[in-house]
C-alpha positions, 0 to 999 in steps of 0.5 A, spaced: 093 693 585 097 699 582 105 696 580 108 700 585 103 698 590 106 691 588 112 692 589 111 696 597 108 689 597 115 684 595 119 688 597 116 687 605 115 680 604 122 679 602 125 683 607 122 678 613 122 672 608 125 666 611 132 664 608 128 657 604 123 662 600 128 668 599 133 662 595 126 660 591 125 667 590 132 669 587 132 662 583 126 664 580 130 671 578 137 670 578 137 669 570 134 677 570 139 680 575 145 677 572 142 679 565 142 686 568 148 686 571 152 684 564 149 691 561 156 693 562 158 689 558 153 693 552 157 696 547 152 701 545 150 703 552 157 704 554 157 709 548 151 712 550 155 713 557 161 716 555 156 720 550 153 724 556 159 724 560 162 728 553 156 733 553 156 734 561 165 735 561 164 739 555 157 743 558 152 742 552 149 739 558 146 741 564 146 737 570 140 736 573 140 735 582 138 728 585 134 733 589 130 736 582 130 729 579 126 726 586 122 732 586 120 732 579 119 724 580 114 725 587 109 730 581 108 725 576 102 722 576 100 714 574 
């Protein structure tokens, strides 16, 4: 089963899960999604950020639209 698929699969499981197996589920992940979540507290990463929020202001950069970026993700193949 490809990852995606996997993922189709949770994600409709969790969206009907009852309320005992979604608490389990989120025990089971919880150190994750809190690891995630401190991200913004990653000095490098908010380096690299304001790093690109420099380059985009200043226009060394070119945006990219959230419709480019959907349309480019849709044509990569796995």
């Amino acid at each position: 089963m490809t990852t995606q698929a996997i993922r189709e699969r949770l994600h409709e499981y969790i969206r009907f899960a009852d309320d005992k197996k979604l608490e389990a589920i989120y025990t089971m992940v919880e150190d994750d999604i809190i690891e995630e979540l401190d991200l913004w507290k990653d000095k490098s990463f908010l380096q690299e950020m304001k790093s690109r929020i420099t380059d985009f202001e200043s226009g060394t950069t070119q945006p990219i639209s959230w419709e480019d970026v959907k349309a480019k993700s849709k044509s990569i193949k796995i």
